[in-house]
LUMLUMMAR-537109 format. One line per 8 residues: number of its first residue (from 0); for each residue x, y negated, z of N, C-alpha, C. Coordinates in Angstrom, 2 decimals, decimal comma. Atoms other than C-alpha are relative to their C-alpha. Layout:
NUM) X Y Z X Y Z X Y Z; ...
***
This chain:
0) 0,11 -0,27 1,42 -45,95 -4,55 -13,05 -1,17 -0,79 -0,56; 1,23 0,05 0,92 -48,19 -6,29 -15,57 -0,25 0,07 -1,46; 0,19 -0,36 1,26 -49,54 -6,17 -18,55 -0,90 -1,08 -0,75; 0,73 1,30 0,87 -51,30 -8,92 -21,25 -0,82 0,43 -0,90; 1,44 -0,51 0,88 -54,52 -8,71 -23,35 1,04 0,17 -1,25; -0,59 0,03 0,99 -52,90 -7,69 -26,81 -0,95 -0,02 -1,44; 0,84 -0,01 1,24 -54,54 -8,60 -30,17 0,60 0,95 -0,90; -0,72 -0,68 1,17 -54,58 -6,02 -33,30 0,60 -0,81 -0,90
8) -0,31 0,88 1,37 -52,70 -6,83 -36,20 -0,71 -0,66 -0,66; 0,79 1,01 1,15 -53,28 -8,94 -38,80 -1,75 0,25 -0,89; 0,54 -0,77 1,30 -54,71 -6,16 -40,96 -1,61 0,48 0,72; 1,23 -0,65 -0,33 -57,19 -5,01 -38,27 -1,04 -1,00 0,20; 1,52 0,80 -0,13 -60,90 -6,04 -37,69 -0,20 0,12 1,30; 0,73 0,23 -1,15 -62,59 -7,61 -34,96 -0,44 0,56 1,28; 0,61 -0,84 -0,26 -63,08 -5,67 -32,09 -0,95 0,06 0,80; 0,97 0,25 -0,98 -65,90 -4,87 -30,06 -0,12 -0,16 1,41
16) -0,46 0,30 -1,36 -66,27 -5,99 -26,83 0,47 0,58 0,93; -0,14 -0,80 -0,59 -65,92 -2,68 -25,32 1,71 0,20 -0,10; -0,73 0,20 0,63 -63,04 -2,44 -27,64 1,35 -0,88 0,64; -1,10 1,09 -0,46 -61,41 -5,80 -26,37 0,13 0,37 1,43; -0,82 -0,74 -1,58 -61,41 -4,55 -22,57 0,59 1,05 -0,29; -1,39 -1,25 0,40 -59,59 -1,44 -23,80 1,09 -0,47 -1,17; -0,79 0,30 1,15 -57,61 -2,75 -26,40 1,38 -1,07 0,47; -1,23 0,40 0,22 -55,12 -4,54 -24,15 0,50 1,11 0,69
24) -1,37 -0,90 -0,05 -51,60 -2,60 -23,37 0,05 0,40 1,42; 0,13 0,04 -1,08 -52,00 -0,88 -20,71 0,99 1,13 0,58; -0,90 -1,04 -0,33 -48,78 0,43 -19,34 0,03 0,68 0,73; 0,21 -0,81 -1,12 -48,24 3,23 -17,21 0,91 -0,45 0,93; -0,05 0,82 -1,29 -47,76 2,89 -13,79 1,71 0,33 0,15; -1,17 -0,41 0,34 -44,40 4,59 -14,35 0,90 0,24 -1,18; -0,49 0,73 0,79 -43,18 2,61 -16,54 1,30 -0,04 0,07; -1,14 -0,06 -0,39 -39,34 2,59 -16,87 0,94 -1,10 -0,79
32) -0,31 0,53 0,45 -37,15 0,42 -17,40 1,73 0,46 -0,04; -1,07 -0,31 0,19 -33,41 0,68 -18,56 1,10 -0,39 1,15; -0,88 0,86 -0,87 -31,14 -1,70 -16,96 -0,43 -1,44 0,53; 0,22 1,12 -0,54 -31,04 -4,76 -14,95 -1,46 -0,02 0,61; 1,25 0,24 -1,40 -33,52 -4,24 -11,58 -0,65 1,21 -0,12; 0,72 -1,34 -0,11 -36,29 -2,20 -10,99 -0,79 0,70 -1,37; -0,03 -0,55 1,23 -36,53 0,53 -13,45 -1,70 0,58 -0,54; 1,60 -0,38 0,21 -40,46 1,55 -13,25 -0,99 -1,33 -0,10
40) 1,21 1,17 0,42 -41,97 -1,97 -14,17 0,72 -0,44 -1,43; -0,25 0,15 1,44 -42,35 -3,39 -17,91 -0,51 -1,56 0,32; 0,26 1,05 0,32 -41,79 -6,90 -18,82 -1,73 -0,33 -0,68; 0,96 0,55 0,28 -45,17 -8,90 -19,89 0,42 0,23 -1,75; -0,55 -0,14 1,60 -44,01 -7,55 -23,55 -0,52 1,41 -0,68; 0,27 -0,76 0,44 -45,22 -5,06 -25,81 0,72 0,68 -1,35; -1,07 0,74 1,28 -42,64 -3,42 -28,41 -1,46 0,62 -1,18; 1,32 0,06 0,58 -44,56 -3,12 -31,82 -0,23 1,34 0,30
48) 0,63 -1,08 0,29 -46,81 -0,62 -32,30 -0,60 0,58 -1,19; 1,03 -0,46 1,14 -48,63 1,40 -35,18 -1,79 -0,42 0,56; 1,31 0,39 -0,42 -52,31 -0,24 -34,59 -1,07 0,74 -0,82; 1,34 -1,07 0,47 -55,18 2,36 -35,27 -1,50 -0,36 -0,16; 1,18 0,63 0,45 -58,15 0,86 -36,64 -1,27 0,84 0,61; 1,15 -0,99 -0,42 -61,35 2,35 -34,32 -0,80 0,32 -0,89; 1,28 -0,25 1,29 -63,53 4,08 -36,80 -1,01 -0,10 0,90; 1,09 -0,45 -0,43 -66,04 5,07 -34,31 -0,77 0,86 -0,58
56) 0,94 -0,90 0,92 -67,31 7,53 -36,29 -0,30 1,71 0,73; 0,33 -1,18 -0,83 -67,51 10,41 -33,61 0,74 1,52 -0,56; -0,17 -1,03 0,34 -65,66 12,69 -35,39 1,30 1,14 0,36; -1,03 -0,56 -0,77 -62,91 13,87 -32,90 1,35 -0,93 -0,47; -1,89 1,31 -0,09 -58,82 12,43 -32,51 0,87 1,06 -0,92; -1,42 -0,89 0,60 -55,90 13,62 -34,27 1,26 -0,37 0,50; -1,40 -0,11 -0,75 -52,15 13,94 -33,30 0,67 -0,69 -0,97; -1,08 0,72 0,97 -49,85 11,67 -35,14 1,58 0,12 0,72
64) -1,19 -0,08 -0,42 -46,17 12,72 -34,55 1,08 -0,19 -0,72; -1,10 0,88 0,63 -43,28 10,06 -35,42 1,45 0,88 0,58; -0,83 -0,27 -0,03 -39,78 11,14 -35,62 0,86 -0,40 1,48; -0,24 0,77 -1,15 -38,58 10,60 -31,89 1,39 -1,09 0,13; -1,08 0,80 0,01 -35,39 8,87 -32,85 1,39 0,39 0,24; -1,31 -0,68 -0,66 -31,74 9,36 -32,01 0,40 -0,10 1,41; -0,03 0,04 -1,15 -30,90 10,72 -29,00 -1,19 0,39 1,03; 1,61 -0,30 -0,77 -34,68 11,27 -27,99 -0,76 1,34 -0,53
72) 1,22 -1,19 0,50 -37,04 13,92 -28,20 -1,29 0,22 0,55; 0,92 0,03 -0,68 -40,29 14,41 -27,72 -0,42 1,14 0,73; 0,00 -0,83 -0,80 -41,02 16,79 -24,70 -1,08 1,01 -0,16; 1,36 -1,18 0,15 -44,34 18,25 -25,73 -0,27 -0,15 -1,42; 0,00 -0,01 1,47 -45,80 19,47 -28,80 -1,50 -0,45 -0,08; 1,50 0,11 0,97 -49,04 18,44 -30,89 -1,16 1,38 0,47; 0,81 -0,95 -0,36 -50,18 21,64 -29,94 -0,28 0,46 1,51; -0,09 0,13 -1,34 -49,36 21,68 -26,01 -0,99 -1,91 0,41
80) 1,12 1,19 -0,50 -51,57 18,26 -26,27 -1,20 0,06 -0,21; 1,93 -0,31 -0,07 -54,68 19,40 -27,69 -0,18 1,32 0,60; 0,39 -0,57 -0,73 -54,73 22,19 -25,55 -0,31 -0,05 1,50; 0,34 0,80 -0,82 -54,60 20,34 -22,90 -0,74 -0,63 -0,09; 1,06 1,22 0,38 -57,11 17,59 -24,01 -0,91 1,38 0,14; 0,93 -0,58 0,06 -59,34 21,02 -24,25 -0,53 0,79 1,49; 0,04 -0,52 -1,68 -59,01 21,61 -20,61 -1,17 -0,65 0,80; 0,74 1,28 -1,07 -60,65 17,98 -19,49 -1,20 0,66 -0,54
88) 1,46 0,38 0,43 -64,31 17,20 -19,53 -0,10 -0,60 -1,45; 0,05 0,38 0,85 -64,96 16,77 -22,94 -0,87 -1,55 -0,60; 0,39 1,06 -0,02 -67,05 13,93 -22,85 1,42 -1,23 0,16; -0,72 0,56 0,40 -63,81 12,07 -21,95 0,76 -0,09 -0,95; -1,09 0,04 0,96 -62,70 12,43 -25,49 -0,75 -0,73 -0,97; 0,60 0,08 1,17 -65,35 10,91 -27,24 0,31 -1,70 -0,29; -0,79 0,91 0,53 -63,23 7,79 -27,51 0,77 -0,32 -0,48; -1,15 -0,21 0,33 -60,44 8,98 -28,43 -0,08 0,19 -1,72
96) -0,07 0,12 1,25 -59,43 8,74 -31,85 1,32 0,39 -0,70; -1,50 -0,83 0,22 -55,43 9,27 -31,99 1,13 0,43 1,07; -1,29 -0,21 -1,40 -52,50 10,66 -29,53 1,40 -0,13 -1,01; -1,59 0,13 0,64 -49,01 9,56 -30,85 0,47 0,01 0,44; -1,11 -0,47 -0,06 -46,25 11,04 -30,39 1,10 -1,44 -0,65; -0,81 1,20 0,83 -44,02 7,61 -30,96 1,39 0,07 -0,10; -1,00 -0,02 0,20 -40,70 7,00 -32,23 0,68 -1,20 1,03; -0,59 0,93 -0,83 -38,26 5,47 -30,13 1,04 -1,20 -0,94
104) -0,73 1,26 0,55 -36,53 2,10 -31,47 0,55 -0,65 0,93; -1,29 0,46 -1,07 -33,51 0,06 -30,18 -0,92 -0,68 0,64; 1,29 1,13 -0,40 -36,64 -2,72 -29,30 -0,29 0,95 1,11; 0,57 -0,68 -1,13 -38,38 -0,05 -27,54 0,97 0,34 1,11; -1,18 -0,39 -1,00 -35,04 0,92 -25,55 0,01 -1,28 1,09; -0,44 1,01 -0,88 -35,09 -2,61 -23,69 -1,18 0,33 0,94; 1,13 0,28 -0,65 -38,57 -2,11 -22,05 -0,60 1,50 -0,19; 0,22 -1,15 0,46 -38,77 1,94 -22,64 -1,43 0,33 1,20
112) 1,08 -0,53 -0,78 -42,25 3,33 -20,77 -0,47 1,23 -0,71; 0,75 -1,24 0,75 -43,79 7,21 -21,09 -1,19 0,04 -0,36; 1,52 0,14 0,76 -47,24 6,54 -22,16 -0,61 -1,20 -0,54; 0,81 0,90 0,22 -49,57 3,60 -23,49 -0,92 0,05 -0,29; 1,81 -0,33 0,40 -53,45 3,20 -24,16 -0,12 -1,40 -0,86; 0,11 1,20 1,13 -53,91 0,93 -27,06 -1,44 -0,06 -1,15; 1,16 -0,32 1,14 -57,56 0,52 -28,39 -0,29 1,91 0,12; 0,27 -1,28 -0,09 -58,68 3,96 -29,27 0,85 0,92 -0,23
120) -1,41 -0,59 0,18 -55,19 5,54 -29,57 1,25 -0,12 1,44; -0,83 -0,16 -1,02 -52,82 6,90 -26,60 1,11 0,00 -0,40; -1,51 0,04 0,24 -49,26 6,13 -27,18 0,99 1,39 0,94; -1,23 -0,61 -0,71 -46,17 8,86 -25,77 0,73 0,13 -0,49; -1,57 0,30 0,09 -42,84 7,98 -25,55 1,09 1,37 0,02; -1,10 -1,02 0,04 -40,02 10,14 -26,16 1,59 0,01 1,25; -0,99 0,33 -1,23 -37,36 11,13 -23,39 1,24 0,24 -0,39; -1,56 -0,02 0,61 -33,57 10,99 -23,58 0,16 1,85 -0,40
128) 0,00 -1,03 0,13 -32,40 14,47 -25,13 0,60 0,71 1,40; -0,91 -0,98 -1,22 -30,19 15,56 -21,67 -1,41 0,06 0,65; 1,17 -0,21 -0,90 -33,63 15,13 -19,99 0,37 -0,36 0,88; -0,56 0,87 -1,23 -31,50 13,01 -17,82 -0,63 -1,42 0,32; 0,47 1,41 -0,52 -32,83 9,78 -16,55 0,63 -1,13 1,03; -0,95 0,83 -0,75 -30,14 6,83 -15,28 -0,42 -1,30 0,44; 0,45 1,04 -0,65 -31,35 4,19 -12,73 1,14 -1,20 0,98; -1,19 0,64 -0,78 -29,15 1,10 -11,69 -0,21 -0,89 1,15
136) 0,39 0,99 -0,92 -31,09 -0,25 -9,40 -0,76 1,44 1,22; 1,11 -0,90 -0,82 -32,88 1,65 -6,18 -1,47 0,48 -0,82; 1,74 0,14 0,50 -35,97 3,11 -7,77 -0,53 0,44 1,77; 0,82 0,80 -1,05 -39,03 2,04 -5,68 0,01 1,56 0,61; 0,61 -0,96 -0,91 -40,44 4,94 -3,00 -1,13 1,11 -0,91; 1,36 -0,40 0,75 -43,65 5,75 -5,43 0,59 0,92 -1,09; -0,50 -0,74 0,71 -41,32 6,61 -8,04 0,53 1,22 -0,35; -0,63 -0,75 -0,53 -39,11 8,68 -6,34 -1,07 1,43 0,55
144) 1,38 -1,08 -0,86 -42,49 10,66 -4,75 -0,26 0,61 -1,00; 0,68 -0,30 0,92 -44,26 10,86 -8,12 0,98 1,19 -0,71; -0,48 -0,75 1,08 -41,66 12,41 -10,37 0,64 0,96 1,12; -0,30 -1,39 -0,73 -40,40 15,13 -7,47 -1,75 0,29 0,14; 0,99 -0,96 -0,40 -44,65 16,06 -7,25 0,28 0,90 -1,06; 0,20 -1,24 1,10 -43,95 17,91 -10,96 1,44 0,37 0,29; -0,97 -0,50 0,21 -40,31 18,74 -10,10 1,13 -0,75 -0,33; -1,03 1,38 -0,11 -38,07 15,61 -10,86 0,86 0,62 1,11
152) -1,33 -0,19 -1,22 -34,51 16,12 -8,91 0,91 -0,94 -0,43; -0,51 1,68 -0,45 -32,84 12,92 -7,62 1,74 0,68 -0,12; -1,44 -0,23 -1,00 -28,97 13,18 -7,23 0,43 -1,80 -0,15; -1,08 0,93 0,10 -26,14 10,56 -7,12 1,23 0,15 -0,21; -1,02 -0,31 0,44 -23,81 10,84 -9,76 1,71 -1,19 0,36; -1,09 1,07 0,21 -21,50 7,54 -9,18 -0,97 -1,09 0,88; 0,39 0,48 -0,54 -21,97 4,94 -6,59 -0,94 -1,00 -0,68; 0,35 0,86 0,77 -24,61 2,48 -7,85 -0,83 0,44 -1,05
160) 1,11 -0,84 0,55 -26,43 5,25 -9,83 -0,85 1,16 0,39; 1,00 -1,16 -0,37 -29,46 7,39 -9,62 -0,23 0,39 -1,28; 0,66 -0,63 1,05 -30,36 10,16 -11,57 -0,62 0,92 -0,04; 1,11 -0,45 0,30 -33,40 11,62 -12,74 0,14 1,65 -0,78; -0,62 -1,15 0,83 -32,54 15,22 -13,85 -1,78 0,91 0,11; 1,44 -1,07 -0,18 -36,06 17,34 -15,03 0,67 1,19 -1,00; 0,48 -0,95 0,94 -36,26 20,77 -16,93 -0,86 -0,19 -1,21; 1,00 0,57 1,72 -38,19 21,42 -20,39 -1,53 0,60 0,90
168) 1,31 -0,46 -0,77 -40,70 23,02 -17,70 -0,61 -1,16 0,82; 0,34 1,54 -0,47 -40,98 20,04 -15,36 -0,46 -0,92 -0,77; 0,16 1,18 0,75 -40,78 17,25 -17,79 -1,22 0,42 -1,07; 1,50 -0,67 0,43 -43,94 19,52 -19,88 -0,73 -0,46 1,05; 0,71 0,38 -0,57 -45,67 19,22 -17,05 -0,40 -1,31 0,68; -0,06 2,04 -0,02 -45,02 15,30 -16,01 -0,77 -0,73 -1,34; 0,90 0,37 0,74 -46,60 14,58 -19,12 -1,00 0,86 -0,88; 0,94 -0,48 0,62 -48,68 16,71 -20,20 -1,54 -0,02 1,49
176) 0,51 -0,06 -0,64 -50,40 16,58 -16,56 -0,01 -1,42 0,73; -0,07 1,01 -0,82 -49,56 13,22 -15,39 -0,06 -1,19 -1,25; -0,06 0,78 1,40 -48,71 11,08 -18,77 -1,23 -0,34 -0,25; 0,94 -0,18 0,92 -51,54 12,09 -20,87 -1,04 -0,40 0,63; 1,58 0,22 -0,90 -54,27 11,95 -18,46 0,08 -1,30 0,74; -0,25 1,73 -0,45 -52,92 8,39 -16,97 -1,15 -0,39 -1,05; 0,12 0,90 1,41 -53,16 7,18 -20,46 -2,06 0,12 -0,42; 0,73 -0,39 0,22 -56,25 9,11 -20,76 -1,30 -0,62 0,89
184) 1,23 0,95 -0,77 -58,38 7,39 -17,78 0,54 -1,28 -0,13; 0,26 2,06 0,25 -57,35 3,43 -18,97 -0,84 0,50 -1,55; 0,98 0,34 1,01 -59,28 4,72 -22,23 -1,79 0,11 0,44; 1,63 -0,28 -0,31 -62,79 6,03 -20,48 0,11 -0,96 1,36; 1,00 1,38 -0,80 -62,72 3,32 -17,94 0,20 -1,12 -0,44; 0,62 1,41 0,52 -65,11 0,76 -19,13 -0,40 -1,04 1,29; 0,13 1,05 -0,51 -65,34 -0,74 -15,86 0,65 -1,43 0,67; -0,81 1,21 -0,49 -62,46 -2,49 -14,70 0,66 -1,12 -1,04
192) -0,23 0,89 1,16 -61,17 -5,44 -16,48 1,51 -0,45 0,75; -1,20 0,52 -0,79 -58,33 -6,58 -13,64 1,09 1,51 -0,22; -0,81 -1,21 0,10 -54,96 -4,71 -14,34 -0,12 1,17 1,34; -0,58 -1,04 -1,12 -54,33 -3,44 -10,66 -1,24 0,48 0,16; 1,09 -1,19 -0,15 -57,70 -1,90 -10,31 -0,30 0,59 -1,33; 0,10 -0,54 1,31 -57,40 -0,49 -13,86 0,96 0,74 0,10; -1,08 -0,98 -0,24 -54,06 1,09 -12,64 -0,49 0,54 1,03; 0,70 -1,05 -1,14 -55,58 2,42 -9,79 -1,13 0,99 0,23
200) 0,78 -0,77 0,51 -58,08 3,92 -11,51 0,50 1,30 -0,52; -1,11 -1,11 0,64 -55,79 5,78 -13,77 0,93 0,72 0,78; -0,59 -0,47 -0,83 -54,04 6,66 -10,91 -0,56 1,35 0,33; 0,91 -0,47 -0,81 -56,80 8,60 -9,25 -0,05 1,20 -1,18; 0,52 -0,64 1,11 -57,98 9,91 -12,72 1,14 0,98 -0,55; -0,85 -0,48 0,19 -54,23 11,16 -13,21 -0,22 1,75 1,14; -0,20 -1,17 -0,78 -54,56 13,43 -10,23 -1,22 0,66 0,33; 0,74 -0,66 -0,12 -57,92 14,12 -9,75 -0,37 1,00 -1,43
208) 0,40 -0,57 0,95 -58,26 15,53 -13,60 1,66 0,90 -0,77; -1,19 -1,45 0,53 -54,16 17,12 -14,08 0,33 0,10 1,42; -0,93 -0,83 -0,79 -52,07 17,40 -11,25 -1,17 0,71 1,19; 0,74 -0,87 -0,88 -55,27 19,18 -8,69 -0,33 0,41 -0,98; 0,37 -1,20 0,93 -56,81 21,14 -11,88 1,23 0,85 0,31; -1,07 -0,78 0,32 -53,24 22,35 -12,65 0,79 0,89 1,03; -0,16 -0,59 -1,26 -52,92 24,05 -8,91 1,03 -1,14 1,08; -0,56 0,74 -0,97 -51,37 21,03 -6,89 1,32 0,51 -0,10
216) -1,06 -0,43 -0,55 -48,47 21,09 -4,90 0,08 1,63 0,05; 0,17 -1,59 -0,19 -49,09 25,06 -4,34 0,61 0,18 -1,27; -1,17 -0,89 0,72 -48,27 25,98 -7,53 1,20 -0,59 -0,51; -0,76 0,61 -0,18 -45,61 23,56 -7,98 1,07 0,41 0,86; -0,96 -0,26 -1,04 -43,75 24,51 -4,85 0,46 1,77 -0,32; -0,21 -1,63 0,08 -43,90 28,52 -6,17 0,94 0,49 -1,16; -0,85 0,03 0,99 -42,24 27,60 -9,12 1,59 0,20 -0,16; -1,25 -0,20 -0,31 -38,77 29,03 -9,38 1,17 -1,61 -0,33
224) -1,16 1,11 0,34 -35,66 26,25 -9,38 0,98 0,81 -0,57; -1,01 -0,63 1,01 -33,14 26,69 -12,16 0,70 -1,08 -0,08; -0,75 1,23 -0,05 -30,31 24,22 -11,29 1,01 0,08 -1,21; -0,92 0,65 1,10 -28,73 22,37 -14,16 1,43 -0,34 0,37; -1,80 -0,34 0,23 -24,91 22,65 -14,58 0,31 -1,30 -0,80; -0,47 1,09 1,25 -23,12 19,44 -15,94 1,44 -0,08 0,38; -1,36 -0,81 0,28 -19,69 19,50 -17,34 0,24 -1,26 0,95; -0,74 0,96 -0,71 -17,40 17,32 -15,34 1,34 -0,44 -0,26
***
């Protein structure tokens, strides 16, 4: 997977240096892609974005939530994100400036990914409404690991496909514990500048600050299964 320095718009100002190491696109590591190959890496492409001008003015973030589109919805609410954000170390927020909730567009459909860190604003993507997820290629090992630690269940509907089937309980917790807080350590680390140790940061920062707060595997594994029924 990589990712490319991205300049603000036209409209925005200059940014500061701190600024320009956070300010390029920094996709998550589970990144997805639609069709044609492997579905958890994102082309060297960014689709547009709403670009959030850093005030710096210290005066806390707000929730911006776009219409998720047709067919999509967004899995968590405005209010299931700042209660979460009130969980972390608060010091990691004092960069933060917006969390959007983004709309999905046909653009965004070619190169679809669940989170982004853009400047002082966290991007999240909206998931298909079945909460189904269709892969035409093998997804990688990592993939397959990651999304069964919150509850993800693999089948094989038709030779040649995999699919991603979560709950509104699972798929809450995939991003609200894994998403958010990705997205959330590429904004407070100021030290790496190279992608793969900037994803491996966020990696770490994913699990050492949601999925071990939020009781690990333990409470994960205690969690009742409620198997989904599909018509046939």
């Amino acid at each position: 997977m990589r990712s490319r320095r991205q300049s603000p718009q036209p409209s925005a100002t200059r940014p500061t240096k701190r600024q320009a190491v956070q300010s390029h696109v920094s996709w998550s590591q589970r990144a997805r892609r639609l069709q044609f190959g492997v579905r958890n890496q994102c082309e060297p492409f960014a689709p547009p974005e709403d670009w959030h001008e850093p005030s710096e003015s210290g005066d806390g973030y707000k929730i911006v939530a776009q219409n998720p589109g047709e067919g999509y919805r967004h899995v968590v609410t405005s209010e299931q994100i700042r209660q979460r954000l009130e969980q972390v170390p608060q010091e990691f927020l004092e960069e933060l400036e917006v969390v959007q909730l983004s709309r999905m567009t046909r653009k965004k459909m070619s190169f679809p990914c669940y989170g982004m860190q853009w400047g002082a604003t966290l991007y999240i993507y909206p998931l298909e409404e079945s909460l189904e997820e269709y892969f035409y290629s093998p997804p990688r090992p990592e993939v397959i690991n990651e999304s069964k630690m919150y509850g993800g269940r693999w089948d094989r509907p038709e030779p040649g496909v995999w699919r991603l089937n979560w709950t509104q309980e699972t798929i809450a917790d995939f991003y609200l514990n894994n998403i958010l807080i990705h997205e959330l350590g590429h904004l407070v680390d100021d030290r790496n500048t190279n992608y793969t140790d900037r994803e491996r940061y966020a990696e770490w920062f994913a699990i050492e600050h949601g999925y071990l707060p939020t009781g690990g595997s333990v409470a994960r594994q205690s969690r009742p299964i409620r198997r989904r029924h599909h018509n046939k």
